[in-house]
Short mmCIF file of the C-alpha atoms (twelve columns), coordinates in Angstrom:
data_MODEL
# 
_entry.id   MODEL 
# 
loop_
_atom_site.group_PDB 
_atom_site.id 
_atom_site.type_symbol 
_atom_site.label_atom_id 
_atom_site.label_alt_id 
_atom_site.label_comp_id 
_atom_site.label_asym_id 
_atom_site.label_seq_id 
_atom_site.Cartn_x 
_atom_site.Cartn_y 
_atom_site.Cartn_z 
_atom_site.pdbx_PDB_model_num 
ATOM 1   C CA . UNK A 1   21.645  60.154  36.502  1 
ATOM 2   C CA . UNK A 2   24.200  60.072  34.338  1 
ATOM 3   C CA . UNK A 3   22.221  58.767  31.156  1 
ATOM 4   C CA . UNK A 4   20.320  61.824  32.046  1 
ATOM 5   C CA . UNK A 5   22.948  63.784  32.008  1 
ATOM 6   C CA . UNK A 6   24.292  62.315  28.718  1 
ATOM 7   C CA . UNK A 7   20.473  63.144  26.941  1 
ATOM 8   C CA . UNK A 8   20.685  66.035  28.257  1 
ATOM 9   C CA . UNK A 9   23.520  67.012  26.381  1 
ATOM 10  C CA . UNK A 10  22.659  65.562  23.203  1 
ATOM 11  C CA . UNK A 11  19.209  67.453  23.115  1 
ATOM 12  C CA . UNK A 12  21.380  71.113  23.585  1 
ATOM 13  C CA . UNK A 13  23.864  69.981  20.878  1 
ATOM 14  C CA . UNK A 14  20.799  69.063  18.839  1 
ATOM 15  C CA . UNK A 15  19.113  72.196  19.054  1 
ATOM 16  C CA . UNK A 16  22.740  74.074  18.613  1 
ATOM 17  C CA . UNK A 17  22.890  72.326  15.804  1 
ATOM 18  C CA . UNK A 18  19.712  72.270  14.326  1 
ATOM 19  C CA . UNK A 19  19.060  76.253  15.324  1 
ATOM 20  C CA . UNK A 20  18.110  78.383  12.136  1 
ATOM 21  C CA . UNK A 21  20.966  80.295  11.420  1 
ATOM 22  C CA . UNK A 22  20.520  83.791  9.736   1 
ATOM 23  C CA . UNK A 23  20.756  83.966  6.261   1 
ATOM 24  C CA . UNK A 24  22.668  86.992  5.795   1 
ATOM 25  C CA . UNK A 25  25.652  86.523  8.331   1 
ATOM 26  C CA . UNK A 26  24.913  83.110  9.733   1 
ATOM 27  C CA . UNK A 27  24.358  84.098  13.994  1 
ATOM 28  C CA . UNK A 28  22.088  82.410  15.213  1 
ATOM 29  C CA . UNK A 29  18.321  82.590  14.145  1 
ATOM 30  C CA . UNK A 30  16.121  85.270  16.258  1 
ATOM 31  C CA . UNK A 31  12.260  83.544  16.819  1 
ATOM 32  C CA . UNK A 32  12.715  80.203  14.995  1 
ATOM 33  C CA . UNK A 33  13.524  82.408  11.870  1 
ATOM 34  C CA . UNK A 34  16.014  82.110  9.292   1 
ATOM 35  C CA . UNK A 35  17.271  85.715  10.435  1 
ATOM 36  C CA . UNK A 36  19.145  86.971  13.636  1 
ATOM 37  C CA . UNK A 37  17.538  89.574  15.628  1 
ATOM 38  C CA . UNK A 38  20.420  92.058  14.797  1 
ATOM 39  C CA . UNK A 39  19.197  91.941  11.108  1 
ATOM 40  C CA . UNK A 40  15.603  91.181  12.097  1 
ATOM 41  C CA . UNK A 41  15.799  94.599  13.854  1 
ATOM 42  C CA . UNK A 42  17.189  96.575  11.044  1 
ATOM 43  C CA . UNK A 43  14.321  95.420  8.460   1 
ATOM 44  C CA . UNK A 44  13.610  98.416  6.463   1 
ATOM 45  C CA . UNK A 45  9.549   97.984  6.594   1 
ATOM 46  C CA . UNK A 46  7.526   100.607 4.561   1 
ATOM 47  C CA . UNK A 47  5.403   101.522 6.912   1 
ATOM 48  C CA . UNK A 48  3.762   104.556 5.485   1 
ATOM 49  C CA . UNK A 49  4.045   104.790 1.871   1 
ATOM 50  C CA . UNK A 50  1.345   105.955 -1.114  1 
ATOM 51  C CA . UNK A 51  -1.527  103.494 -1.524  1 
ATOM 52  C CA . UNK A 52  -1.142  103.831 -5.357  1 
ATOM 53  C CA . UNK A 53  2.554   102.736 -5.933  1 
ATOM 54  C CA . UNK A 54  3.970   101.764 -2.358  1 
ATOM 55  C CA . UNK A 55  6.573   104.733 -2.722  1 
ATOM 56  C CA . UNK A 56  7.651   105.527 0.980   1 
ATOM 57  C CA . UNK A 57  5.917   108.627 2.210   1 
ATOM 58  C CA . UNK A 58  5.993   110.717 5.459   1 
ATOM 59  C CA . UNK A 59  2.362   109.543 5.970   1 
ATOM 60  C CA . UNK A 60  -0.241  107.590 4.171   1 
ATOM 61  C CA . UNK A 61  -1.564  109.041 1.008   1 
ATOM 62  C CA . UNK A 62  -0.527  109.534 -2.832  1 
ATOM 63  C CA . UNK A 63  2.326   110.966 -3.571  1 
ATOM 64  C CA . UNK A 64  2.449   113.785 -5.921  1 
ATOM 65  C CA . UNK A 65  2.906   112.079 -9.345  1 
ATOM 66  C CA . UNK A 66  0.060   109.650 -8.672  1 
ATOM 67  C CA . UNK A 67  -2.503  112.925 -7.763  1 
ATOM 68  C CA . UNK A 68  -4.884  113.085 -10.551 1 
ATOM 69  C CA . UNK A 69  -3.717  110.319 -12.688 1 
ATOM 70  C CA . UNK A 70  -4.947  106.940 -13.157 1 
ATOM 71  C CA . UNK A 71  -3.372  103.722 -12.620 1 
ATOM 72  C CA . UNK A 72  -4.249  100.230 -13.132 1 
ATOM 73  C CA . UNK A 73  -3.557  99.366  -9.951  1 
ATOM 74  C CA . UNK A 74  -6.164  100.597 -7.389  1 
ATOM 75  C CA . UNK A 75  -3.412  99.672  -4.278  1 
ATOM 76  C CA . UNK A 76  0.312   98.876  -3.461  1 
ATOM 77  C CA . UNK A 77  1.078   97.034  -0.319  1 
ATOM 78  C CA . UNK A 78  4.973   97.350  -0.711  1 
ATOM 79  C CA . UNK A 79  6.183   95.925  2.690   1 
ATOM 80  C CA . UNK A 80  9.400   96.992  2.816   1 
ATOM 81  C CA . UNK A 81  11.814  99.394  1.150   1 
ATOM 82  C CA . UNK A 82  14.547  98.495  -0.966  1 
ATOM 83  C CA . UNK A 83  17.620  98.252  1.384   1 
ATOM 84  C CA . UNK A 84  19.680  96.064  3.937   1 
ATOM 85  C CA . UNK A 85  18.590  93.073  4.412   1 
ATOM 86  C CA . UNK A 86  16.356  93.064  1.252   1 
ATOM 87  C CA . UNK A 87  19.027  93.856  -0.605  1 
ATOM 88  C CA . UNK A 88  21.192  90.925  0.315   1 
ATOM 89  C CA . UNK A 89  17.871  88.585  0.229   1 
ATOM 90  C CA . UNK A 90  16.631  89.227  -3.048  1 
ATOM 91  C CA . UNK A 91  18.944  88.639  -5.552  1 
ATOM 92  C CA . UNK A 92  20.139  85.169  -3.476  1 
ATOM 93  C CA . UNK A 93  16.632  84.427  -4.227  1 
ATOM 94  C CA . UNK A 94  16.092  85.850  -7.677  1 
ATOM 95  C CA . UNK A 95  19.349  84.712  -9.630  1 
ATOM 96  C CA . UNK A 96  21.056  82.099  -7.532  1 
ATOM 97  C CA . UNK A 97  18.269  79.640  -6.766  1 
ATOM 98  C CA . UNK A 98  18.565  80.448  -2.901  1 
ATOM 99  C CA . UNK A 99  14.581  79.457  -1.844  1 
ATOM 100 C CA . UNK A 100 15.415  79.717  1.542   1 
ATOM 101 C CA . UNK A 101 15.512  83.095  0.923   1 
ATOM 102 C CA . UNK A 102 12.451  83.724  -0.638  1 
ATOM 103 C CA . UNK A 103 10.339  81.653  2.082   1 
ATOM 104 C CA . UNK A 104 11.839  83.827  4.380   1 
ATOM 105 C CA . UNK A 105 10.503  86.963  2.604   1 
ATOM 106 C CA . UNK A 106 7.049   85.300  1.570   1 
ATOM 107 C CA . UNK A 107 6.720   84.814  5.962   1 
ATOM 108 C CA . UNK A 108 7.992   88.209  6.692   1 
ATOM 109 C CA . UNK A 109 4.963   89.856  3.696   1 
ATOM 110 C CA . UNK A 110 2.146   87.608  5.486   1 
ATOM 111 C CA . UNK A 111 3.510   89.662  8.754   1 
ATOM 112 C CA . UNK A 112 2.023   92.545  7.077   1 
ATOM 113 C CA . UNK A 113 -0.598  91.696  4.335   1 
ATOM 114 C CA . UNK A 114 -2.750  90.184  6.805   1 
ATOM 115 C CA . UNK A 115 -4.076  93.607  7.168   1 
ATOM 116 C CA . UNK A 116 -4.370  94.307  3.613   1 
ATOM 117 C CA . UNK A 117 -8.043  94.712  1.899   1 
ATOM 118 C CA . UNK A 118 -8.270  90.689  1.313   1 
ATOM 119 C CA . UNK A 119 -8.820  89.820  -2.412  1 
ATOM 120 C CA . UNK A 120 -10.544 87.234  -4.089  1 
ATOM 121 C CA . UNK A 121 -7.009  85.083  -5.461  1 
ATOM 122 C CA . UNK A 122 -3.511  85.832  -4.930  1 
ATOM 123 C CA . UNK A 123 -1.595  86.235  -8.793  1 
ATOM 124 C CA . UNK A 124 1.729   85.891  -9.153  1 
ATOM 125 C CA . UNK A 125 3.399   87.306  -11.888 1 
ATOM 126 C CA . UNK A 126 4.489   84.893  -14.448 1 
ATOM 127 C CA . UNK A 127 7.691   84.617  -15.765 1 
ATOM 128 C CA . UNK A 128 7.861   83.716  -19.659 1 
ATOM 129 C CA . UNK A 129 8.319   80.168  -20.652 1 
ATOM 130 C CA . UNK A 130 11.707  80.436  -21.539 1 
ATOM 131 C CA . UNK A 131 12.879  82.272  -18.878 1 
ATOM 132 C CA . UNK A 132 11.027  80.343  -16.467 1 
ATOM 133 C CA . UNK A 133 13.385  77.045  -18.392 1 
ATOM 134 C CA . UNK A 134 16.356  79.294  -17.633 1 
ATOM 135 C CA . UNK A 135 15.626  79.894  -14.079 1 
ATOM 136 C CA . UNK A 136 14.197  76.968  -13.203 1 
ATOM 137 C CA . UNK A 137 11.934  78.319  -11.110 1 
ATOM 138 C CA . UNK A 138 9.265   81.235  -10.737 1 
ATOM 139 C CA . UNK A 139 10.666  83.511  -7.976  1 
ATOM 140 C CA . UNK A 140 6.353   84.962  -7.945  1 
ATOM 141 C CA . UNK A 141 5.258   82.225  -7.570  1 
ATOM 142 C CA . UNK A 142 7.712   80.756  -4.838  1 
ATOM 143 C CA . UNK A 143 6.079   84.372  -2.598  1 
ATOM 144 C CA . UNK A 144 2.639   83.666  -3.656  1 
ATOM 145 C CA . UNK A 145 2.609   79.996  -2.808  1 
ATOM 146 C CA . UNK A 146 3.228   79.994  1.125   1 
ATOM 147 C CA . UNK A 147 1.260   83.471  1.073   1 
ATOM 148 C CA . UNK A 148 -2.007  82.078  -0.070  1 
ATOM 149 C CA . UNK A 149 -1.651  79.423  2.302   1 
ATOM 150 C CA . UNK A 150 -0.777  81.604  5.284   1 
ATOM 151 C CA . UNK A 151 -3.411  83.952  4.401   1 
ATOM 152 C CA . UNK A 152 -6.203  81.845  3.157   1 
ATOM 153 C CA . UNK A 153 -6.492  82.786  -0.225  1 
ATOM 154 C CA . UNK A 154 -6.847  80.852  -3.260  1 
ATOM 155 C CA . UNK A 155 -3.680  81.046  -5.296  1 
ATOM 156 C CA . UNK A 156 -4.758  81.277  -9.565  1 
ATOM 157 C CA . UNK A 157 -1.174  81.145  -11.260 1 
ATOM 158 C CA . UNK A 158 -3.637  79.834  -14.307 1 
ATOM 159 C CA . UNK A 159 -5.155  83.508  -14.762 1 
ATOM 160 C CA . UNK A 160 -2.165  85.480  -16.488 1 
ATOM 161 C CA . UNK A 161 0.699   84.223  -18.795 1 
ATOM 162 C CA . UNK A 162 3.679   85.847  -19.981 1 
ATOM 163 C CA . UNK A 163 3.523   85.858  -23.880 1 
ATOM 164 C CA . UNK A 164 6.048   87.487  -24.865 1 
ATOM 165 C CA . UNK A 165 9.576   87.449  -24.174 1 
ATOM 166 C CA . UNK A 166 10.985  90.833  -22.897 1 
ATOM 167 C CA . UNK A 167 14.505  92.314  -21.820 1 
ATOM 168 C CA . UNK A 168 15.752  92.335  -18.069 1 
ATOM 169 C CA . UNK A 169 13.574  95.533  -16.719 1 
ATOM 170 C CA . UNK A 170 16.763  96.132  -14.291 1 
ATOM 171 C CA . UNK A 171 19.248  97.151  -17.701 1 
ATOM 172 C CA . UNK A 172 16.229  99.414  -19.145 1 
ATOM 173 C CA . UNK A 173 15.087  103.357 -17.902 1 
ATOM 174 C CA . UNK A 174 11.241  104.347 -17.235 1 
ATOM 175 C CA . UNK A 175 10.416  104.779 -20.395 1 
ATOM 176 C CA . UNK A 176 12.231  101.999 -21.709 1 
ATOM 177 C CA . UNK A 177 10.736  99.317  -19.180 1 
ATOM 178 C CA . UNK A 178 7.085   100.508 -20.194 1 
ATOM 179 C CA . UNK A 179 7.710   99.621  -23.946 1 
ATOM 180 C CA . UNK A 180 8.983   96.275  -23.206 1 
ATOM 181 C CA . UNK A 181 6.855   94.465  -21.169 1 
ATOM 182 C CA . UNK A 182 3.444   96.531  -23.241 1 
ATOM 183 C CA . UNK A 183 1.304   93.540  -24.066 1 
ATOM 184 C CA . UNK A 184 3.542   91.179  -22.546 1 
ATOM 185 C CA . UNK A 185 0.824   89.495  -20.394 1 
ATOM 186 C CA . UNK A 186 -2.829  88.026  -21.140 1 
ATOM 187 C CA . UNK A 187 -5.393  86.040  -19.292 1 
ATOM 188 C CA . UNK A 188 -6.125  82.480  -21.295 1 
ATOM 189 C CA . UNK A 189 -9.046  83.010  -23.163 1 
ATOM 190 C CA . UNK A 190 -10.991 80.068  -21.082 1 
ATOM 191 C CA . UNK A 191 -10.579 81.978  -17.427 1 
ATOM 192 C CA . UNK A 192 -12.010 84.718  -16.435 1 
ATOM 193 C CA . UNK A 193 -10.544 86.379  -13.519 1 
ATOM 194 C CA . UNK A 194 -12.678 87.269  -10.281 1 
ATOM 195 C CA . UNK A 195 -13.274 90.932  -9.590  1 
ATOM 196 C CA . UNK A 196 -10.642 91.465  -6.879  1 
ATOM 197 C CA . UNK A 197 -6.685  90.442  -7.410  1 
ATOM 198 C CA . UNK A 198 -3.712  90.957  -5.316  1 
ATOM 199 C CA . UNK A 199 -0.834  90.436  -8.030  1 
ATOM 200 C CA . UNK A 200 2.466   89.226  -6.372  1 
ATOM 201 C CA . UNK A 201 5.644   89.959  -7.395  1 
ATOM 202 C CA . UNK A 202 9.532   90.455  -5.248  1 
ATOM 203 C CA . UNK A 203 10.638  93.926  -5.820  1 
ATOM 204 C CA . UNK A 204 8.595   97.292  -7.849  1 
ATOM 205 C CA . UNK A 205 10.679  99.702  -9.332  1 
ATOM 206 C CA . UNK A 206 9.091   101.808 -11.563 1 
ATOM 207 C CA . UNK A 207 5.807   99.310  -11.685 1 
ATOM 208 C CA . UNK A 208 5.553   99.101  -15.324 1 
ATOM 209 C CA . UNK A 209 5.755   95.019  -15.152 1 
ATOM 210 C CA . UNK A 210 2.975   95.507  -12.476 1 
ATOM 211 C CA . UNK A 211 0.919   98.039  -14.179 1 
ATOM 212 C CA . UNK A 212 1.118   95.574  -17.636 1 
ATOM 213 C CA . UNK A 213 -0.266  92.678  -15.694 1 
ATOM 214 C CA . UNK A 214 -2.720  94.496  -13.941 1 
ATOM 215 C CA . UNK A 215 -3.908  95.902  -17.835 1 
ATOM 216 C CA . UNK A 216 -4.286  92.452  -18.718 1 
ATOM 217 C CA . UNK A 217 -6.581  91.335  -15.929 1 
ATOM 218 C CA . UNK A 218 -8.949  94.046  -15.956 1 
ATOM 219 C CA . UNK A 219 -9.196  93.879  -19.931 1 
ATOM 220 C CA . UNK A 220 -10.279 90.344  -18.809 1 
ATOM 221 C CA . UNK A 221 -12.751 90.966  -16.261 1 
ATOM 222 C CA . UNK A 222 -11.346 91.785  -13.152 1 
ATOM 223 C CA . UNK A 223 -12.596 95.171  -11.772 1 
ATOM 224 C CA . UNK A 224 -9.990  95.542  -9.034  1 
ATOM 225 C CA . UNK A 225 -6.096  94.638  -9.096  1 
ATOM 226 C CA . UNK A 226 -3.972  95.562  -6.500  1 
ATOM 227 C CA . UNK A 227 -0.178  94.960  -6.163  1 
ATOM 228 C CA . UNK A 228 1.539   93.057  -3.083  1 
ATOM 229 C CA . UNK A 229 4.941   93.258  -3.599  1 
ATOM 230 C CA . UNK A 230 8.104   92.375  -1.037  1 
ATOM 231 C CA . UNK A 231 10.584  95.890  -1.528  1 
ATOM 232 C CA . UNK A 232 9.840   98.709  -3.314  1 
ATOM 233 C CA . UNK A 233 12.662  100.559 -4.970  1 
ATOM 234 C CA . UNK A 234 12.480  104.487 -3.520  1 
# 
């Protein structure tokens, strides 16, 4: 009995212990996840937004400024909005090398993008060589990985390249971010893409990086591209 006892205990110290702990103020973890249900609960998800740019909306549709005008992109599954806990999330994952975070946002989009119209390859979007040396890591392709294999779709981080360097988009305005990632991306000259693409990327703000990448593809082949992003920026 008492060596009962005494496993007893260890096993509810171990899973004390060994409990995921949120990542944004460290309670305890809510559904084996690395979040606590307080947080979990206050997840801003975009749940109707335009199908063009992901821009929350009172109800599905396009908003106003994507009426009558074409885009690149023929949908945006933006599954949340840009706010607490994405806010805290992101940049831990997108300057400070915090992966943990970004699993934890590549589970919570397959929550939602199991619903979307299911392309034929998942596309991150590349960072540029010597950024990516910088980094260390591709915070696009750290989302897309776990997503294809949640999902079931082939993952084809060969079909776009960065190539050429460009500025932060976050320090530039609209106008500004569309001149400096124009003809930043192209497809190797050896692939050809298939006809439908999700490109995946952490947070869309004005989509101009998006809309660049998705020029590239279709210029290459592809006859849809749609965007699947994390947060869009309102």
């Amino acid at each position: 009995m008492d060596a009962l006892k005494v496993d007893g205990w260890w096993q509810r110290a171990a899973c004390l212990l060994l409990a995921p702990r949120c990542l944004i103020c460290r309670e305890r973890g809510f559904n084996g996840a690395d979040l606590c249900a307080s947080c979990t609960e206050r997840l801003p998800w975009n749940r109707t937004s335009c199908l063009r740019c992901g821009i929350p909306l009172a109800a599905d549709g396009e908003c106003g400024a994507c009426l009558g005008q074409h885009s690149t992109l023929t949908q945006t599954r933006a599954v949340f909005v840009y706010g607490f806990p994405l806010d805290r999330l992101v940049p831990r994952f997108k300057f400070h090398r915090d992966l943990a975070a970004g699993r934890l946002m590549s589970g919570l989009m397959a929550q939602s993008l199991g619903s979307a119209p299911r392309p034929n390859a998942i596309v991150p979007v590349p960072l540029h060589p010597h950024r990516m040396r910088q980094r260390g890591y591709d915070q696009a392709l750290e989302l897309a990985r776990p997503l294809a294999t949640v999902l079931g779709l082939p993952l084809r981080q060969e079909l776009l390249q960065r190539v050429r360097p460009t500025a932060p988009q976050s320090e530039l305005d609209a106008g500004q971010r569309q001149r400096n990632v124009a003809r930043a991306f192209a497809v190797p000259s050896h692939a050809r893409p298939p006809d439908h693409v999700a490109l995946v990327d952490d947070v869309m703000t004005t989509g101009a990086t998006l809309h660049a990448a998705a020029r590239a593809l279709l210029d290459a082949g592809a006859e849809r591209v749609d965007a699947w992003v994390c947060a869009r920026v309102p």
